[in-house]
C-alpha positions as CSV (number, residue, x, y, z in Angstrom):
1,X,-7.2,100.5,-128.2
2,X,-5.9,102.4,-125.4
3,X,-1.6,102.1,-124.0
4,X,0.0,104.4,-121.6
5,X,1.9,107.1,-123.3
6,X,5.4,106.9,-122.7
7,X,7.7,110.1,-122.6
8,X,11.1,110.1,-124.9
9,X,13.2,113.1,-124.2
10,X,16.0,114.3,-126.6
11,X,18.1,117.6,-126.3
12,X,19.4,117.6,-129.3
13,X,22.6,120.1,-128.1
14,X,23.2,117.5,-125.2
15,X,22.9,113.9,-126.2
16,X,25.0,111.0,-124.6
17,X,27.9,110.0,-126.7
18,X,28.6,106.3,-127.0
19,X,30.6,103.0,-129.3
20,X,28.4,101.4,-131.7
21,X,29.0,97.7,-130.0
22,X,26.5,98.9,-127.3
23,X,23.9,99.0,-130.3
24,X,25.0,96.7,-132.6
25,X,25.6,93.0,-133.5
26,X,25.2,90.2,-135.9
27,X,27.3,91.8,-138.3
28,X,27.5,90.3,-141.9
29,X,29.0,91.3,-145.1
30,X,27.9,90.8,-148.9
31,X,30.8,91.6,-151.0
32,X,29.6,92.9,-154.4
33,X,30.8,91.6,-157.6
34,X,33.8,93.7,-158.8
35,X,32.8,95.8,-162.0
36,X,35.0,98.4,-163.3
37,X,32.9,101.3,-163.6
38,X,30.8,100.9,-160.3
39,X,32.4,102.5,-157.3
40,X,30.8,103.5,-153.8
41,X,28.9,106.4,-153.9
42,X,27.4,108.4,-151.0
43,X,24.4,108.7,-153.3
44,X,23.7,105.1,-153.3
45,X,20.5,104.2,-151.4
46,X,19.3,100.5,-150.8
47,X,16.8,98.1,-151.2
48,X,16.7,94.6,-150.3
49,X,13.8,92.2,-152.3
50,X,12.9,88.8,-152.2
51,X,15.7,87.9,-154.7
52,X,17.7,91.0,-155.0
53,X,19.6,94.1,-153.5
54,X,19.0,97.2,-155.6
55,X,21.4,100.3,-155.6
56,X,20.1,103.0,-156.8
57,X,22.7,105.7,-158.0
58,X,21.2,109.1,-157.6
59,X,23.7,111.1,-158.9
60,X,24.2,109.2,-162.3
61,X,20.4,107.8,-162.3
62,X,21.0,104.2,-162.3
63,X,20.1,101.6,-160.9
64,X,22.3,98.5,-159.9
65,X,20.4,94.8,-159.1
66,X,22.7,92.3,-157.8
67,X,21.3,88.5,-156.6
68,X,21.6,88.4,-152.5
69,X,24.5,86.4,-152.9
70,X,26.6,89.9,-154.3
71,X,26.9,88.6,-157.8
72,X,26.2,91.0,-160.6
73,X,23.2,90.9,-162.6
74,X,22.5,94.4,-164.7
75,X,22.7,98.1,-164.6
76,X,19.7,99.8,-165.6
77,X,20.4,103.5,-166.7
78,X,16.8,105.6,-165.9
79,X,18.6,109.1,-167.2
80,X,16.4,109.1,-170.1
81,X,12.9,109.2,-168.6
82,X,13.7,112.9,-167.3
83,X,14.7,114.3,-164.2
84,X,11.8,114.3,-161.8
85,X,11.9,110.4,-162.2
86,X,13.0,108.2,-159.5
87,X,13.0,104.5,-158.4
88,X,10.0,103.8,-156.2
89,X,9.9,100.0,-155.1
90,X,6.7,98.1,-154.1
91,X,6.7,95.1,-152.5
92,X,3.4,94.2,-153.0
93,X,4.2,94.1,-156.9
94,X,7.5,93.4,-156.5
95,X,8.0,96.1,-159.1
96,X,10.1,99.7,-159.2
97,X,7.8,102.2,-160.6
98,X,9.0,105.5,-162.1
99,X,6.6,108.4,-161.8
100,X,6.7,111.9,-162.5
101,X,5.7,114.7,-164.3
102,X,5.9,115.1,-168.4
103,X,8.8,117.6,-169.3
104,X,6.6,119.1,-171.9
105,X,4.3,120.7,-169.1
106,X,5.2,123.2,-166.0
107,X,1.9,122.7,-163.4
108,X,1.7,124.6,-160.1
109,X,0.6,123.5,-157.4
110,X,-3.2,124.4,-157.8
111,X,-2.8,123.3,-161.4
112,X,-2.0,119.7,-159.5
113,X,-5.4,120.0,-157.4
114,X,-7.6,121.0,-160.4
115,X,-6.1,117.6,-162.1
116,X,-6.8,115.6,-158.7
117,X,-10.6,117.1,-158.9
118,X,-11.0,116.2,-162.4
119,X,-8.8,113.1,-162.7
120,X,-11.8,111.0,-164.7
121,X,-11.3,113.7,-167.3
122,X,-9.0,112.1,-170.2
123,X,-6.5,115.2,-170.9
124,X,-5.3,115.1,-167.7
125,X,-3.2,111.9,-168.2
126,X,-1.2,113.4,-170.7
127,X,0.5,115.8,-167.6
128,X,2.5,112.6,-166.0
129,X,4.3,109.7,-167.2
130,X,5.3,106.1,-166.0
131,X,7.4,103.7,-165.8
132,X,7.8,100.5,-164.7
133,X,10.3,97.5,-163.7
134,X,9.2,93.9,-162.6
135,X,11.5,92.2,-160.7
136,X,9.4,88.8,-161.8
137,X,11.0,89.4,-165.2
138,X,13.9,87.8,-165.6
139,X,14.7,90.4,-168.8
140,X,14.6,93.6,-166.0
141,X,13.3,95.7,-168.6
142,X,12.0,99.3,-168.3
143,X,8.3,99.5,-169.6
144,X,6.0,102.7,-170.1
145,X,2.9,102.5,-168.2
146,X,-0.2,104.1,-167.6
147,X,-0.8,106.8,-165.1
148,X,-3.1,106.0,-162.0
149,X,-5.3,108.0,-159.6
150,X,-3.4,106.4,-157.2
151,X,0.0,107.4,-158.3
152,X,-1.5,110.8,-158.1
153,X,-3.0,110.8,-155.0
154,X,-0.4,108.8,-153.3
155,X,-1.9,105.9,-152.5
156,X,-0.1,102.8,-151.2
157,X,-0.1,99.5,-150.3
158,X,-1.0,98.8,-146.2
159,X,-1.2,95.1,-145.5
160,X,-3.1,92.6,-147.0
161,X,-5.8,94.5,-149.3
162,X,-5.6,97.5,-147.6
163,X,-4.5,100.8,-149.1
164,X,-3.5,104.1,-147.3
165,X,-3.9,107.8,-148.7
166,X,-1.1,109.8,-146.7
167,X,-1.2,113.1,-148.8
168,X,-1.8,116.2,-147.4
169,X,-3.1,119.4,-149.3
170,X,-5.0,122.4,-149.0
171,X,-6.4,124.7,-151.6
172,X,-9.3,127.1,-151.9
173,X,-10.3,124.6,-154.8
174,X,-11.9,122.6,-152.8
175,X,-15.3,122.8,-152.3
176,X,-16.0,120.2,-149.4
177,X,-13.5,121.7,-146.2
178,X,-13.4,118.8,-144.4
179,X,-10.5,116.0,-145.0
180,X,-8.3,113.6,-143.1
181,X,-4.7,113.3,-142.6
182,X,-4.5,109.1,-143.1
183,X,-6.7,107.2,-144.8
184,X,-7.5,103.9,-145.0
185,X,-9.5,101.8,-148.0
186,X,-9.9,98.2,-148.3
187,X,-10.0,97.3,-152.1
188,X,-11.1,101.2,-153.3
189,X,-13.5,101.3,-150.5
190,X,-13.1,104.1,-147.6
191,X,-12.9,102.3,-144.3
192,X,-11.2,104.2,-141.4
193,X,-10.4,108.5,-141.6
194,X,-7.9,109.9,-138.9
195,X,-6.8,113.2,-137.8
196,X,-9.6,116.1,-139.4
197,X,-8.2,119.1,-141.0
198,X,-9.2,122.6,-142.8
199,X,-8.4,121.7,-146.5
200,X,-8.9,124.6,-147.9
201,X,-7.4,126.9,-145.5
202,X,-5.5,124.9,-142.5
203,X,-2.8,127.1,-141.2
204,X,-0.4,124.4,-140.6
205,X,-0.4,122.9,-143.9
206,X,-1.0,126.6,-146.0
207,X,2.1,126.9,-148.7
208,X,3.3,123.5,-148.4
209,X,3.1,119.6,-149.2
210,X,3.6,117.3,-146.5
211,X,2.7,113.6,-145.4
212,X,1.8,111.4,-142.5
213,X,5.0,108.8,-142.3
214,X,3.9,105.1,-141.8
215,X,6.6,102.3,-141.8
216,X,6.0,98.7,-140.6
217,X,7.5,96.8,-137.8
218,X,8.3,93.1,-137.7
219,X,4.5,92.3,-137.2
220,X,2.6,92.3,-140.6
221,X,-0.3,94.6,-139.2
222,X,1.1,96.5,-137.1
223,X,3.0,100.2,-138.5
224,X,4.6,103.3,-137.0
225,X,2.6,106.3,-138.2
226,X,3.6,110.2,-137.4
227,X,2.5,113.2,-138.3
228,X,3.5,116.5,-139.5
229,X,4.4,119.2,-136.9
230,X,3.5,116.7,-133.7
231,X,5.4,114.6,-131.4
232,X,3.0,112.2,-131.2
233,X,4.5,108.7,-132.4
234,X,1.3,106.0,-133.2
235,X,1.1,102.9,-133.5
236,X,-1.9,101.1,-135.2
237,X,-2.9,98.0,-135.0
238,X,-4.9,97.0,-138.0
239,X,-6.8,99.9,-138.6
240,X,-7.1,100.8,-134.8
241,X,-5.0,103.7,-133.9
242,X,-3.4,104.6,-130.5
243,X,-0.7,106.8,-128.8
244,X,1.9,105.3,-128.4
245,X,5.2,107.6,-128.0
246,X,5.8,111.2,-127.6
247,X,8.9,113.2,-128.0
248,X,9.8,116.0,-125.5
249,X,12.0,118.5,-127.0
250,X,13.1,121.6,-125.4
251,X,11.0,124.7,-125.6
252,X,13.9,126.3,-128.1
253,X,12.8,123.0,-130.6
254,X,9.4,123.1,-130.6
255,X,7.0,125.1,-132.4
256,X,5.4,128.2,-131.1
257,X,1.1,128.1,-131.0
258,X,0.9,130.4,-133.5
259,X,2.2,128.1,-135.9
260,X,-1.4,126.1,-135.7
261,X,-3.4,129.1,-135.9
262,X,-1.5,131.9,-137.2
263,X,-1.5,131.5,-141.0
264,X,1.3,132.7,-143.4
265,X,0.6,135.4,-145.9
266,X,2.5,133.5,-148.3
267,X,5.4,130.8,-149.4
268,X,7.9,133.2,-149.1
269,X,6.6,133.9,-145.3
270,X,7.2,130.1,-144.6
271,X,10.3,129.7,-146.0
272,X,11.6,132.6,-144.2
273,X,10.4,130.9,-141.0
274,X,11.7,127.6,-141.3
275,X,15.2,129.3,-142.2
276,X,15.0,131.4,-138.9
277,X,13.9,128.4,-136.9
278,X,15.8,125.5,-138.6
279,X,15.8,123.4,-135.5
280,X,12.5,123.1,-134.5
281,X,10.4,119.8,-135.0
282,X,8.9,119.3,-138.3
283,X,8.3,115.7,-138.4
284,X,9.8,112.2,-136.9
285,X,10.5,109.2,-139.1
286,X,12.0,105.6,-139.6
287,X,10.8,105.2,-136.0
288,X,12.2,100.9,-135.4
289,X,11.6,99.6,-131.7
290,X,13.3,96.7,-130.6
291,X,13.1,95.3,-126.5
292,X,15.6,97.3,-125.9
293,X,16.2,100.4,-127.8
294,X,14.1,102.7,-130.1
295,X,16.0,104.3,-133.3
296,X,14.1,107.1,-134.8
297,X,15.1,110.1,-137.4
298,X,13.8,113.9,-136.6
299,X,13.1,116.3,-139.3
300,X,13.4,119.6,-138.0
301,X,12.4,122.8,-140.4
302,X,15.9,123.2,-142.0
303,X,17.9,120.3,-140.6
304,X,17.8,116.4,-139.5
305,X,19.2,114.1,-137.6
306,X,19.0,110.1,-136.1
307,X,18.9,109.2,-132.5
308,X,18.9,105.9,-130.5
309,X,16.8,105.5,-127.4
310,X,17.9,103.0,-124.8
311,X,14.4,102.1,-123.0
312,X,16.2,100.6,-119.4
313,X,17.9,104.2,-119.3
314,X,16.0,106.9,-120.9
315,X,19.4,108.0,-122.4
316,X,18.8,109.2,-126.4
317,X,22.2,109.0,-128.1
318,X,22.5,110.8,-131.5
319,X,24.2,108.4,-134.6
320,X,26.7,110.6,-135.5
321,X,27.9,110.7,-131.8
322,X,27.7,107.3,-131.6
323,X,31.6,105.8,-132.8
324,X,32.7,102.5,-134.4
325,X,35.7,100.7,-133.0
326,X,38.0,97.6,-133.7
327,X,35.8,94.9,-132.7
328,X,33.5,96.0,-135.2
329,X,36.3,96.8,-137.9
330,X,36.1,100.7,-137.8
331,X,32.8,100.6,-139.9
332,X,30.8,103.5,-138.9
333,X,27.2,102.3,-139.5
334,X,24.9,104.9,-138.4
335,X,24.5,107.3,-141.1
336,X,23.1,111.1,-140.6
337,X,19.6,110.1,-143.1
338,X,18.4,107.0,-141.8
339,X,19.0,103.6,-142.5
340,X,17.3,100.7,-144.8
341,X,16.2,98.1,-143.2
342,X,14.1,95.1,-144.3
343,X,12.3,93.3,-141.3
344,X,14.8,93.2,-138.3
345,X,18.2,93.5,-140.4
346,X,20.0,96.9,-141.7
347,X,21.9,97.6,-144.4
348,X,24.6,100.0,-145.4
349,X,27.0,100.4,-148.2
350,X,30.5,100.5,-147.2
351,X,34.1,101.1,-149.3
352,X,36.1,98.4,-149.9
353,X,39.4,100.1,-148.9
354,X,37.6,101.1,-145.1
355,X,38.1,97.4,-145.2
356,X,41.6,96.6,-146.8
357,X,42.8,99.6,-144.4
358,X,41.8,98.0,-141.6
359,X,42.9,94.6,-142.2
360,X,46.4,95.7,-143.3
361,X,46.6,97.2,-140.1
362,X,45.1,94.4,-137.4
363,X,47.2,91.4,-138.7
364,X,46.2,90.0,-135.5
365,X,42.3,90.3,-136.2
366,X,40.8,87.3,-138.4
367,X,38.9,88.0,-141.7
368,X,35.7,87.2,-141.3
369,X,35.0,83.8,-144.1
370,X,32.0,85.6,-146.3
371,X,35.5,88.3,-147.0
372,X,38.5,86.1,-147.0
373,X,38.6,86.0,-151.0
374,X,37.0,89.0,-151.6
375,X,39.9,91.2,-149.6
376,X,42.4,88.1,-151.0
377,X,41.6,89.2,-154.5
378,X,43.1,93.0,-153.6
379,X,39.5,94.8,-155.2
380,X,39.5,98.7,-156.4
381,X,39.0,101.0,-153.2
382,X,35.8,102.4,-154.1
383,X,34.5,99.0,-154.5
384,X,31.0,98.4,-152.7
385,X,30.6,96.2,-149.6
386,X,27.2,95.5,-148.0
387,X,27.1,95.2,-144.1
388,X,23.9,93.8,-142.7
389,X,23.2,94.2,-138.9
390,X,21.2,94.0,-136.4
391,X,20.2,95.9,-133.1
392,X,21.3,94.0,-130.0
393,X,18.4,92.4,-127.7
């Protein structure tokens, strides 16, 4: 499938500033049930489900599930299954998994691809642990479960009963040099391979893990995939891939040849280069078109950033330049790391005193009916609020 390839620029030292009501609309909020000991937290992350909204509490390793309507259902403390464990939600379950490795071992990395070569042997299960939550259960109840290839490897769900493998990794381990970069398997078979690379001695990906990013759009087959260390944005219908976007960065942002074909002598080599280059291009994510704009986070080696492209204007505003104002009640929505979305609608996590602030001070401006007894009922500042939006059309 071929499409013309069409040319974003960003300067990321000179990008347009602009208010958010150019972007945004269809605001909505979702007061949350008042609870004592649950404030906002910049650490909160979310994630909307067929019958809830999840916040998950990274820095006290909780996790929060409230029905859609805001009320309160249960926290869920997940402290106690060790610190490399971390919600994961699948939709296609419609469970949060929790997988990681068991405390009781310390594996390096080539320990990792040994296990991966020799996953069928039994002792390697006893290296990783997980966990699971079903959101079809109306008790929401932690359970142990049992450690898959698939968890190892990465695998995840596509569309319908197709699975991708997005992993990346090289290592003199391997015997066979030739892998791929995305994968694609109906049931467990191997259907479609993209993107050939050195496994066992590719410079780009030498001393380092790293993934190719795939995200859907509001059509169920068709998803956003990027790379690492290219400015390629693809889109892929099914499993047919094309070029779709690039993103033209200037010469001080973009990675020198060498970088392809010049290995580093070591980790230490590659750290030191990503710290003397921190604003070069690692990777692009959370890429979301609509008809008339295109918002998309960058990765560079030692920093990030969000950016909004306005298609009629080839104009690329960064979020943070990008300011609230009264008509949309002061609420700065873009955040610096992205934003959760579900389908065509965003969501972010806002304090309930931005709200009572604002309010106290535009008598004139009329409370919108979802809040009028939430902000009636005088809640603790650090209460959370959730504002859905959309991007304008």
């Amino acid at each position: 499938m071929q499409s013309q390839l069409r040319k974003l620029y960003l300067h990321p030292k000179t990008v347009a500033r602009e208010k958010q009501t150019k972007f945004v609309d269809s605001l909505r909020f979702i007061p949350l049930e008042i609870k004592e000991d649950i404030e906002i937290s910049n650490n909160y992350n979310i994630e909307v489900t067929g019958n809830y909204i999840l916040l998950i509490d990274y820095m006290n390793k909780r996790l929060l599930v409230y029905l859609k309507n805001g009320k309160f259902l249960k926290q869920i403390a997940y402290n106690k299954l060790g610190d490399s464990f971390y919600p994961n939600y699948q939709e296609v379950t419609n469970q949060v998994t929790f997988f990681g490795n068991n405390k009781n071992y310390s594996l390096t990395p080539k320990d990792l691809v040994k296990i991966k070569l020799d996953w069928n042997n039994p002792r390697n299960k006893k290296y990783f642990k997980k966990y699971t939550l079903n959101l079809n259960d109306p008790l929401l109840t932690i359970k142990k479960g049992v450690p898959a290839e698939k968890d190892i490897v990465q695998v995840r769900h596509f569309y319908d009963d197709y699975y991708v493998q997005s992993q990346i990794t090289v290592s003199p381990l391997f015997a066979d040099s030739v892998d791929y970069e995305f994968k694609v398997y109906k049931s467990n078979q191997l259907v479609k391979t993209f993107f050939p690379y050195n496994r066992i001695n590719e410079p780009r990906f030498l001393y380092t893990q790293e993934n190719v990013s795939f995200n859907k759009t509001d059509t169920a087959n068709i998803h956003i995939l990027t790379r690492p260390f290219y400015d390629t944005i693809y889109k892929m219908k099914g499993d047919s891939l094309f070029a779709a976007y690039q993103l033209v960065l200037p010469l001080e942002n973009t990675l020198p040849p060498s970088f392809y074909n010049k290995p580093f002598k070591n980790k230490t080599e590659r750290e030191n280069f990503y710290r003397n280059n921190g604003w070069m291009l690692q990777q692009i994510y959370s890429f979301y078109e609509t008809p008339r704009f295109i918002y998309f986070m960058v990765r560079y080696l030692s920093n990030f950033d969000s950016y909004i492209y306005e298609k009629q204007t080839d104009v690329t505003y960064k979020t943070r330049n990008v300011k609230a104002d009264s008509s949309q009640y002061n609420l700065q929505l873009f955040p610096t790391f992205g934003l959760m979305r579900e389908r065509d609608k965003f969501y972010k996590s806002q304090k309930a005193s931005d709200l009572l602030d604002f309010f106290d001070k535009n008598k004139n401006v009329a409370v919108p009916k979802e809040l009028e007894e939430f902000i009636n009922s005088k809640p603790p500042a650090n209460t959370p609020v959730i504002v859905e939006f959309k991007f304008k059309n």
